[in-house]
Phi, psi and omega in degrees: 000327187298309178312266200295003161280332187278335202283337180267345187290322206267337181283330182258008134331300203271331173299282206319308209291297195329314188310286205309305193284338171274355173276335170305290186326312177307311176312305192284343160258339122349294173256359120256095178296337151328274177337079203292308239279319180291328147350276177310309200291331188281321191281302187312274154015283155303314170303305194294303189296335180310297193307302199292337188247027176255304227257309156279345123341296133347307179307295188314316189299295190308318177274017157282286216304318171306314179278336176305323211262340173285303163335302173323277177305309171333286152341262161359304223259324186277328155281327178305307204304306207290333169297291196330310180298286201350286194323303181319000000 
């Protein structure tokens, strides 16, 4: 659980940067509107945060379903105790 919390930590780090740099980027193509190469660079840009903020969804997802299945087990474990005692 710790791990896809740092995975998310680190992912949306990297969303903050990429964000920082498209928006510089945005600024400069505005004033050249020309410039296919600041285009592309503009497209990529936007694709990598997408894919990243894919990827954290994904994380979140995994750490509902990890606390649901600790729960779960937990639950399980806590009923076994209470037949158990029961029986005694």
């Amino acid at each position: 659980m710790d791990l896809l919390r740092e995975q998310v930590k680190m992912l949306a780090g990297e969303v903050a940067l990429c964000t920082s740099s498209l928006k510089r980027l945005s600024e400069q193509a505005a004033s050249n509107p020309e410039d296919s190469q600041l285009q592309e660079q503009k497209k990529k840009l936007k694709d990598e945060i997408k894919e990243k903020k894919l990827q954290i969804r994904v994380l979140e997802q995994r750490m509902v379903v990890s606390v649901e299945m600790t729960r779960r087990t937990s639950n399980s474990i806590e009923m076994s105790q209470v037949r158990v005692h029961s029986r005694i």
